[in-house]
C-alpha positions in Angstrom: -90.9 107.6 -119.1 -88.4 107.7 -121.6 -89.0 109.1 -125.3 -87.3 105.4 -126.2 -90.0 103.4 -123.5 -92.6 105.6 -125.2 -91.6 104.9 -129.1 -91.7 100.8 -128.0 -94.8 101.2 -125.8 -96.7 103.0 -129.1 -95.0 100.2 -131.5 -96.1 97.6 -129.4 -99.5 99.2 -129.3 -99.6 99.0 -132.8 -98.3 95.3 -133.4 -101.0 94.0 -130.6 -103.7 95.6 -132.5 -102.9 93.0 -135.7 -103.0 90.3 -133.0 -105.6 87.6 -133.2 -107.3 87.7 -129.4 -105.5 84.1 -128.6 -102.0 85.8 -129.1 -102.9 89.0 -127.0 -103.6 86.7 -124.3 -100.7 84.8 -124.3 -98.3 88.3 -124.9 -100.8 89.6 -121.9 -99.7 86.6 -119.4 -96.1 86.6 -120.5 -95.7 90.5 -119.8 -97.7 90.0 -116.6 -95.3 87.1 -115.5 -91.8 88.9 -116.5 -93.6 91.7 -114.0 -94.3 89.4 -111.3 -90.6 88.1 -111.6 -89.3 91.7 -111.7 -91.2 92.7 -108.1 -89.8 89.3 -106.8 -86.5 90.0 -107.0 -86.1 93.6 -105.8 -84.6 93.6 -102.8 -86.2 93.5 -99.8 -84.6 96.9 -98.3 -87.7 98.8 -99.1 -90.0 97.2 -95.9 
């Protein structure tokens, strides 16, 4: 991991923590969906 990928991974860590619970759970799904998008589309070459 990157010291940039670290830096936003301990930012957002810090912004999620002044989240109410409703809004973690909806930045939670989104993060999990962009994931599940990501692994989609990688090609298939791997298999």
């Amino acid at each position: 991991m990157s010291k940039t990928e670290k830096m936003l991974l301990e930012s957002l860590a810090e912004a999620v923590k002044q989240l109410p619970e409703n809004k973690r759970d909806f930045l939670m799904g989104y993060a999990e969906g962009v994931n599940a998008m990501a692994r989609k589309e990688e090609p298939e070459e791997m298999c």
